[in-house]
C-alpha positions, 0 to 999 in steps of 0.5 A, spaced: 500 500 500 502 507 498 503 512 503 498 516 498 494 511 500 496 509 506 493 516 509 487 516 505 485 510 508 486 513 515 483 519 514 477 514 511 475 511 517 476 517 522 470 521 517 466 515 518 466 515 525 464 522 525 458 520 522 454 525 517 457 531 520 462 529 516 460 526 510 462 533 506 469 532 507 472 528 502 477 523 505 483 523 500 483 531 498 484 531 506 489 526 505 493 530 499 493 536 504 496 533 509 501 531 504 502 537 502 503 540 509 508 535 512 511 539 516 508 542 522 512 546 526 519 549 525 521 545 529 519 539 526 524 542 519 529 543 524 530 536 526 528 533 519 535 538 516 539 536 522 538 529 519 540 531 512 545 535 515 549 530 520 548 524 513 552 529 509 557 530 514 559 522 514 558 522 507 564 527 506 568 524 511 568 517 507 569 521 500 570 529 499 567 529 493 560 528 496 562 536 499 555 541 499 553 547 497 548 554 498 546 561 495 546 565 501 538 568 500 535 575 502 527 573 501 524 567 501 522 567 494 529 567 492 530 560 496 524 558 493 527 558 486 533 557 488 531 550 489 525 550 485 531 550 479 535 545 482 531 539 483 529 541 475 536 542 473 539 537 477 533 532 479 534 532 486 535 537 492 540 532 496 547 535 498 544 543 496 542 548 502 540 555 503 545 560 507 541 565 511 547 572 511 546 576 516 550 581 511 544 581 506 539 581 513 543 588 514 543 591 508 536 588 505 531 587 511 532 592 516 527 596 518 532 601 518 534 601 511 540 599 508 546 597 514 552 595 514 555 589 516 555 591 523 550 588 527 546 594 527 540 591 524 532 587 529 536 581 531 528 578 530 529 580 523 534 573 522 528 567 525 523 572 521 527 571 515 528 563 516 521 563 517 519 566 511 523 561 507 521 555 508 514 557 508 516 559 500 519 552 501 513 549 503 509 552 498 513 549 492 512 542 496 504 544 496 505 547 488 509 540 486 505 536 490 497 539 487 501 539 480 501 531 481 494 530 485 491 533 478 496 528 474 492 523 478 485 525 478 487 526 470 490 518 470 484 515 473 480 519 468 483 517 463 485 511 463 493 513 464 498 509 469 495 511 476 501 507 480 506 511 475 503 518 478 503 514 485 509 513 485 511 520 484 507 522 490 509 517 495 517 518 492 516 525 493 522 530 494 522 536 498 525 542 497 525 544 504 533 543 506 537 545 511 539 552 512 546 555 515 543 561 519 548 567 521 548 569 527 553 574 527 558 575 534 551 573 537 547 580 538 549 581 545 552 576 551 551 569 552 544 569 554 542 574 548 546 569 543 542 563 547 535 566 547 536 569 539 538 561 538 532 559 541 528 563 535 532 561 529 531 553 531 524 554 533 524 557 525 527 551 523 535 552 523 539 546 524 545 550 523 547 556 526 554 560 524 557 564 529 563 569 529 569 570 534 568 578 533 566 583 539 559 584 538 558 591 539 564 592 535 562 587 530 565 589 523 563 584 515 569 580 515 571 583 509 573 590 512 578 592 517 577 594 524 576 587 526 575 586 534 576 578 536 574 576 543 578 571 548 577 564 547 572 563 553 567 568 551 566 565 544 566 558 548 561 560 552 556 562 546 557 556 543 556 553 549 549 557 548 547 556 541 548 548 544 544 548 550 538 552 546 539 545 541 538 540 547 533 545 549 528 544 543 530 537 542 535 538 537 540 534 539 544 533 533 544 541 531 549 544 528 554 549 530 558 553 525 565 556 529 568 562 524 574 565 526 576 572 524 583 572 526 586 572 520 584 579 518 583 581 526 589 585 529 585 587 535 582 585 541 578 588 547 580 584 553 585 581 556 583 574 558 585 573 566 589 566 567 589 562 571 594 556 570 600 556 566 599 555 558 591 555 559 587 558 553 588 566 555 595 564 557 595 562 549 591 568 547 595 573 551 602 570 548 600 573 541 599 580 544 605 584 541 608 588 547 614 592 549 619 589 555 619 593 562 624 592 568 620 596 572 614 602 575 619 607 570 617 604 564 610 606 565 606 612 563 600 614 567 595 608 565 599 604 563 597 597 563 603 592 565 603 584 565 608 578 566 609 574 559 613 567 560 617 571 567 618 577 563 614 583 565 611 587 558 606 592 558 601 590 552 600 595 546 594 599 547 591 604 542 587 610 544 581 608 543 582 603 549 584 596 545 589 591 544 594 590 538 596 583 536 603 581 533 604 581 526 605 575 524 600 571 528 594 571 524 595 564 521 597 561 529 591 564 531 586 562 527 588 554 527 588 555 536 581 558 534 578 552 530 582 547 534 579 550 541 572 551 537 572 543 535 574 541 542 569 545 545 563 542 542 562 546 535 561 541 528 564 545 523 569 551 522 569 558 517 575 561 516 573 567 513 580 568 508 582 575 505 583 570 498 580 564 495 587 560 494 586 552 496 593 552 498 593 557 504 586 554 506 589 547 506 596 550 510 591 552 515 586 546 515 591 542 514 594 544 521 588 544 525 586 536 522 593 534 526 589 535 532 582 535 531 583 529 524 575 530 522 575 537 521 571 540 516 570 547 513 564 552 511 568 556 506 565 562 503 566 563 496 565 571 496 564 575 493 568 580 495 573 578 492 575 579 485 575 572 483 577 573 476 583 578 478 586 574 484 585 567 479 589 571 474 594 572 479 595 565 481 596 563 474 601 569 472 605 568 478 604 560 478 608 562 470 612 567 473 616 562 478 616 555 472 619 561 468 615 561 463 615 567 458 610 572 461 612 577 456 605 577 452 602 579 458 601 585 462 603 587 469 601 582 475 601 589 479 596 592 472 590 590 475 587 593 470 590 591 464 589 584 466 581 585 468 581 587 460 575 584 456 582 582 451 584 578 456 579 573 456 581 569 450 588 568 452 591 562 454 593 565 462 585 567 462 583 559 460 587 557 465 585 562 471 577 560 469 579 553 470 582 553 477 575 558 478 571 552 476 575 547 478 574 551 486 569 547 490 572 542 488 579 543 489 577 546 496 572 540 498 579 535 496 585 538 499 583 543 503 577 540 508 571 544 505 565 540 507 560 546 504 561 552 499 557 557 499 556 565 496 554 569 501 551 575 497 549 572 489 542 574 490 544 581 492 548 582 485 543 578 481 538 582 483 542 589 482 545 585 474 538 584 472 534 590 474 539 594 471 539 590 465 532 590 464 532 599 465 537 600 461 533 597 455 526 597 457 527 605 458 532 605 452 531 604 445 528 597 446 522 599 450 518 593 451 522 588 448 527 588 453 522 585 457 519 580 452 526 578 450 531 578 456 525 575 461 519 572 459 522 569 453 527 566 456 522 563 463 519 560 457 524 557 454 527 555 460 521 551 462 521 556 469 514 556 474 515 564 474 512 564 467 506 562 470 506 567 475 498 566 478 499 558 480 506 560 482 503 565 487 498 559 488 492 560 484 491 555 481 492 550 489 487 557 491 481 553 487 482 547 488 482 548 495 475 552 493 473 546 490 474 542 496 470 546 500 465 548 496 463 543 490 460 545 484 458 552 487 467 555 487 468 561 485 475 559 481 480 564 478 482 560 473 478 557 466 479 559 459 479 567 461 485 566 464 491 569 461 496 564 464 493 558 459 497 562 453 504 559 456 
């Protein structure tokens, strides 16, 4: 029996109990909108997520080419199609998530307008988005699922093959899938990034990626300015994001640590030790410093410390902060991920200043002799100029074989090696290769488990309309529209071109036909326009 069947007979015999009271309710159109709402409650897409998750992470780990990917999504329409299109071109939705960004909450979703990268933005904003997309995801299932019910009612009518359409129906693929969701520093304390947690779980996060930053002092991770914080506050709010897991049930959620440290030289406490060689001994070692022989040494507040017997007053900025040592970074960074791993985060995010597999595995590599199942969230920016930096591995990879270089410009003209002329050249093919070559690359030698891109759909947003305005009010007129979209929705056989039933008109009447039989009022019929598609 099938499962379509299955709930059909279920709910058969709970109409027949209620007797006449119920005998308008039709058993199977109850039967496909229970199908149609399978998850119930964030928690339930939580716990489904996290179990999709955790099998990919194991999957990895018995062979890297099994490596995930995401589009970090400002809208739940965005995620919606974003999946939609890959369960059509790809034929599944395995191994693909959505990345929720905090950058793109900030610079989008705020009510206060456009922000930086700051934490300045309604951490609500972060769980209100989480819900909204997987409601667009529920409703693409919904839509799927009412595209099949009719292929059903249609194969039963006609004679078609009924068990074919069934089997669709009962092997039928989500597009909810997990969601890395960015909490930033954790807006606030412990107890704030714990309770802000608790929402974006109950949501439906199985993932939560926070950073080592100082949350009040929180910068993007592309930009300078960069505060990190000693290593027990940042464990104390993994600690948090975990307990708020257990707390809702989830006890295999995600935890993704980020360190900032390889672009951080700055830190706002100084951590009080209390044995020698513990984590703030460790973290303290890296603060540059200048050696003092006595109370003479020292101006008027002046901060003095003994590091490994010396006495050395840190170096301290006017604004109150502490500088690091130049040249600690990468040692900072691989104690950050060691400490994060053995303290109970699942995954790591190194937030690099350029995309270069070698440097990521010099790190990860390191950190892998301590904690041997390490994995990495890496972010595919764009922030980087990809087509610039790739052409500059490749230029200076040439350079060190010592192959002549004299067709090309300068690896310091930037310009020159961004030019359209360019591109045919055998240093640009080669550059294009390594770039689409990355991910996979990366998930081999450098420990990737997930790639994804922060901000995609902030710049598609921005190419497209400005494609479509420069035409439409251009010379093109209407056909700018009708050549650069709508053709192309039709021709790549996209649900958007039948934007009604997409928008859920089409699930609108057939809901109204369960009510109401042969009195609905429908939307659809031969007057509506979207039977010209």
């Amino acid at each position: 029996m099938t499962t379509y069947q299955r709930e059909t007979d279920t709910l058969a015999t709970l109409c027949q109990a209620q007797g006449k009271t119920w005998q308008a309710i039709n058993p199977e159109y109850a039967s496909r909108m229970r199908l149609q709402n399978r998850f119930r409650t964030g928690l339930d897409i939580a716990q489904f997520t996290a179990d999709i998750m955790r099998e990919d992470m194991a999957a990895y780990d018995a062979d890297t080419s099994q490596y995930t990917q995401s589009l970090g999504c400002w809208h739940g329409f965005t995620a919606q199609q974003m999946m939609m299109a890959i369960k059509r071109h790809q034929k599944t939705t395995k191994r693909s998530y959505v990345y929720l960004s905090g950058w793109m909450v900030a610079a989008l979703r705020s009510e206060f307008g456009p922000l930086p990268d700051q934490s300045m933005h309604e951490k609500t904003s972060v769980p209100a988005l989480i819900e909204e997309i997987y409601t667009f995801l529920k409703q693409a299932d919904a839509r799927e699922l009412d595209h099949l019910f009719k292929d059903l009612d249609n194969a039963k009518a006609t004679g078609g093959d009924v068990q074919a359409v069934l089997d669709k129906i009962d092997n039928f693929e989500s597009h909810v899938v997990p969601i890395i969701a960015d909490i930033d520093a954790g807006f606030g304390n412990e107890e704030a990034t714990y309770l802000l947690a608790k929402k974006m779980i109950e949501a439906g996060a199985c993932a939560i990626q926070i950073e080592n930053q100082v949350s009040d002092a929180k910068q993007c991770g592309h930009q300078a300015g960069k505060v990190t914080v000693p290593h027990e506050d940042f464990l104390a709010k993994i600690n948090a994001v975990r307990y708020a897991f257990l707390e809702l049930g989830i006890d295999n959620g995600i935890i993704v640590a980020r360190t900032d440290s390889l672009g951080a030289s700055l830190t706002q406490k100084v951590p009080v030790s209390q044995t020698p060689g513990d984590l703030a001994s460790q973290y303290n070692a890296f603060l540059e410093t200048t050696p003092i022989n006595g109370v003479e040494d020292l101006n008027e507040g002046d901060t003095a410390m003994k590091l490994n017997g010396q006495l050395c007053k840190p170096t301290r900025l006017d604004n109150g902060l502490y500088q690091f040592r130049e040249g600690t970074e990468k040692d900072r960074v691989v104690l950050d991920c060691i400490t994060s791993l053995q303290s109970g985060a699942d995954l790591l995010w190194i937030e690099t200043e350029k995309p270069h597999v070698k440097q990521i595995a010099e790190l990860v590599n390191r950190v892998k002799e301590q904690v041997p199942d390490a994995k990495l969230v890496y972010n595919n920016s764009p922030s980087f100029n990809w087509t610039l930096k790739f052409r500059e591995q490749v230029y200076q990879q040439w350079l060190d074989e010592g192959k002549d270089l004299s067709a090309y410009p300068s690896i310091d003209d930037n310009k020159a090696l961004m030019a359209p002329e360019m591109d045919a050249t055998e240093l640009a093919v080669a550059a294009d290769e390594l770039v689409q070559n990355f991910q996979r690359d990366g998930a081999r030698e450098a420990g990737i488990f997930h790639h994804l891109i922060t901000l995609p759909t902030y710049h598609t947003a921005a190419l497209s309309t400005d494609i479509l305005s420069e035409g439409y009010f251009g010379d093109l007129g209407m056909l700018a529209y009708v050549r650069d979209v709508q053709r192309q929705e039709i021709r790549r056989e996209q649900a958007s071109v039948k934007h009604q039933d997409l928008a859920g008109s089409n699930m609108g009447d057939t809901h109204k036909e369960y009510f109401s039989g042969e009195n609905a009022l429908k939307a659809g019929g031969e007057a509506n326009t979207m039977n010209q598609f």
